[in-house]
Residue, then its C-alpha position, 0 to 999 in steps of 0.5 A: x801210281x802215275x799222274x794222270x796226263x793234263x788235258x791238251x788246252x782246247x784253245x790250241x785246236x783252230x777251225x771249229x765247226x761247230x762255232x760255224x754252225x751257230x753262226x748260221x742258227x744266229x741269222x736264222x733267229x735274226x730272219x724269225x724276229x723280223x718275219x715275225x714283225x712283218x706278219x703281224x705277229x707281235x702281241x701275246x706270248x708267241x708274239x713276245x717269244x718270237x720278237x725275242x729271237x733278236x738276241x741272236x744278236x747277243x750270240x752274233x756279238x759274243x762270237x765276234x768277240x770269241x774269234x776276234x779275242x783268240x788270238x791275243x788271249x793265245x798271245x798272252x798265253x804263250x801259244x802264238x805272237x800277238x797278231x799283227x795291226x795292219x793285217x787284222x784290219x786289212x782282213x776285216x775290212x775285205x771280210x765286211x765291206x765289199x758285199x756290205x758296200x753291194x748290198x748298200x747300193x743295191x737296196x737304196x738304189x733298186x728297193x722301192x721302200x728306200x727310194x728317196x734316201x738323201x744324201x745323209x742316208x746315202x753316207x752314213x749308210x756307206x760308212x756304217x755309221x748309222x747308229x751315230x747318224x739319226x734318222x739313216x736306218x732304212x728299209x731294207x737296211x735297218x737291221x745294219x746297225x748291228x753291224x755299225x756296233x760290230x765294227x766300232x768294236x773291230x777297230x777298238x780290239x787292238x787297243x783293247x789288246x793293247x791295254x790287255x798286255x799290260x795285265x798280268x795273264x791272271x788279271x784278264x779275265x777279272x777286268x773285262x769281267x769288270x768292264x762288262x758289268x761296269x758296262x751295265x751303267x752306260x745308260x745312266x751316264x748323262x750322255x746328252x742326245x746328239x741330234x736324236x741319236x741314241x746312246x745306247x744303240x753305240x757300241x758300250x751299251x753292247x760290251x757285255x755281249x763281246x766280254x762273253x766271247x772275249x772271257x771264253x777265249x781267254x778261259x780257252x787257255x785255262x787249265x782244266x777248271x769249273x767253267x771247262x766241266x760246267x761248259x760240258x753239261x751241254x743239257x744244264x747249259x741249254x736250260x739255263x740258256x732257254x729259261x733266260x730266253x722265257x725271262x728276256x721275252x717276259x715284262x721284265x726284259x720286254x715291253x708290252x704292246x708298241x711301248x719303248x723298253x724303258x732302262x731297266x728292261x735294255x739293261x734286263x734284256x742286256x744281261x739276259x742275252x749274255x746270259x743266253x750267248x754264253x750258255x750256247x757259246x761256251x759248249x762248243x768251245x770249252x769242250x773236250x778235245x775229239x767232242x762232237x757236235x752233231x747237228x752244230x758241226x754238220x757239214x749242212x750247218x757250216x755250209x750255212x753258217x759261211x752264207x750267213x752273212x749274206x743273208x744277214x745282208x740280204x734277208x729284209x730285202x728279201x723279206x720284202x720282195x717276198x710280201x710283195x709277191x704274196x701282196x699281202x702280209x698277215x693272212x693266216x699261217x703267213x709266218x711259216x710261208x714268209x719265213x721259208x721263201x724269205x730264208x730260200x732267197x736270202x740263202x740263194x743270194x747269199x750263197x752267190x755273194x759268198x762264191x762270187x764276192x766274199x770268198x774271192x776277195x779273201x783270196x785277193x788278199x791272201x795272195x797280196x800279202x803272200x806276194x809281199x811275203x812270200x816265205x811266211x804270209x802264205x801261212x800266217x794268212x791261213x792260221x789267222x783265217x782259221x782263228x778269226x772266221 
């Protein structure tokens, strides 16, 4: 009786869809926590629950790690040369910076609530650097200090590949496991305050959230195993994934009230969000060559999830102008009205950010290194972009 044939490694496949369309459902959740805390909903268990829409994070982050990972866990695999330093950076810096830069300049120059930064506020904002710098998180500008976090794990990932090549392919998935849970005790670390700055607002107290994407990746290159079959019950995934939400929005994750989390609720909220960012990750990437996924994988949700960085940029400005056009902010049913016209501007100028700024600027760079290298960069610069969006 002949053997059955293996199944073709998922890691090989580039583009996923939809990977895009959870991009889009992640700023979708950063935009309802926000609404939330500007309509006044914040007390009781819809108020936890909606507050607790901020570990999109959590799933920003993983995916991060996932598409940033995927082509050194290819490498070490034998699938493909490891990628190169300089075009990584150079790929990053135009994918992040020149709507980052618009958007910076924008709200601290046109936004009436940012009126007044100083010039501490004006650099560290410039240079992303907010969450080393205290007291430059701004209005219009606050939910940056993700991206700070993001970006201090972009300029580490080659070193971090770097330390990877070392290991045997075996051993990598048990050391950034390893590191993600060493992670879990940066809080206790005696870290002194630097002029108020916090700790664990810096990229360490967050590695877990970039080990779920960066284990994913690696696994994407394992032969069929337990993970790939759990990663296809998409129904007990979604469980898992909802009942670690419920416990992250409950006192043990979650401080009641205006009170500060105290450690053990960060690191509670830590595990949780990984808990969450991997369930609803590892379905789209782990499954069976041909899946599909309906509603991820639209053409609507893949659309949206190319804005969804601008409206990432965009949306607490945009969430004021629209409270200052309905001149007031908790009237009854306020959240589904702020949520829609916020989402409906953030989406409108996002989409202009994308088709104007974004999209030509990865052209520019596309066509500079195919200039450079004109009989290969054409389609190095094609995959990279497949692998990394």
């Amino acid at each position: 009786m002949t053997a059955p044939a293996p199944e073709p490694v998922s890691g090989t496949r580039g583009f996923l869809p939809a990977v895009e369309g959870l991009r889009a459902a992640a700023a979708l959740g950063v935009v309802l926590t926000h609404v939330a805390l500007q309509t006044g909903y914040t007390d009781g268990v819809f108020g936890r629950l909606l507050a607790r829409f901020d570990l999109a994070v959590a799933v920003f982050f993983a995916l991060s790690g996932f598409l940033l990972w995927r082509g050194h866990a290819a490498a070490a695999h034998g699938f493909r040369a490891e990628p190169a330093v300089a075009p990584y950076y150079r790929s990053r810096l135009v994918r992040i910076m020149p709507a980052y830069l618009v958007t910076v300049v924008a709200v601290l120059t046109l936004l009436p609530d940012a009126h007044g930064a100083d010039r501490a506020v004006w650099i560290a904002n410039l240079t992303l650097t907010q969450v080393s710098v205290p007291k430059t998180l701004i209005a219009g500008l606050t939910q940056m200090w993700s991206l700070s976090v993001e970006m201090a794990f972009y300029l580490v990932v080659p070193l971090l590949a770097l330390l990877a090549a070392k290991l045997a392919p075996r051993l990598r998935i048990p050391v950034i496991a390893g590191v993600a849970l060493l992670s879990f005790g940066w809080g206790y670390l005696p870290i002194p305050a630097y002029y108020g700055a916090n700790p664990l607002n810096w990229l360490p107290a967050y590695a877990s959230w970039f080990a779920v994407g960066m284990l994913l990746a690696e696994w994407m290159f394992r032969p069929f195993s337990w993970l790939h079959r759990l990663a296809r019950q998409r129904s007990t995934l979604m469980v898992v994934a909802v009942v670690a939400f419920l416990v992250a929005a409950s006192p043990l994750a979650m401080p009641g009230g205006h009170h500060h989390a105290t450690l053990g609720q960060f690191i509670a909220r830590t595990a949780l969000g990984a808990v969450v960012a991997g369930a609803l990750l590892a379905p789209l990437v782990l499954d069976a060559p041909g899946d599909q996924h309906r509603v991820l994988g639209s053409a609507p949700m893949v659309t949206l999830g190319r804005w969804s960085y601008g409206l990432f940029l965009w949306h607490l400005a945009a969430l004021d102008m629209v409270l200052a056009m309905l001149g007031q902010a908790a009237f009854p049913g306020a959240l589904p009205v702020v949520m829609v016209l916020t989402t409906t501007f953030g989406f409108a100028v996002a989409a202009v950010s994308y088709a104007l700024l974004e999209e030509p600027c990865r052209m520019a760079l596309r066509r500079w290194e195919g200039e450079r290298r004109p009989t290969v960069a054409g389609c190095v610069s094609s995959v990279r972009d497949s692998w990394t969006r």
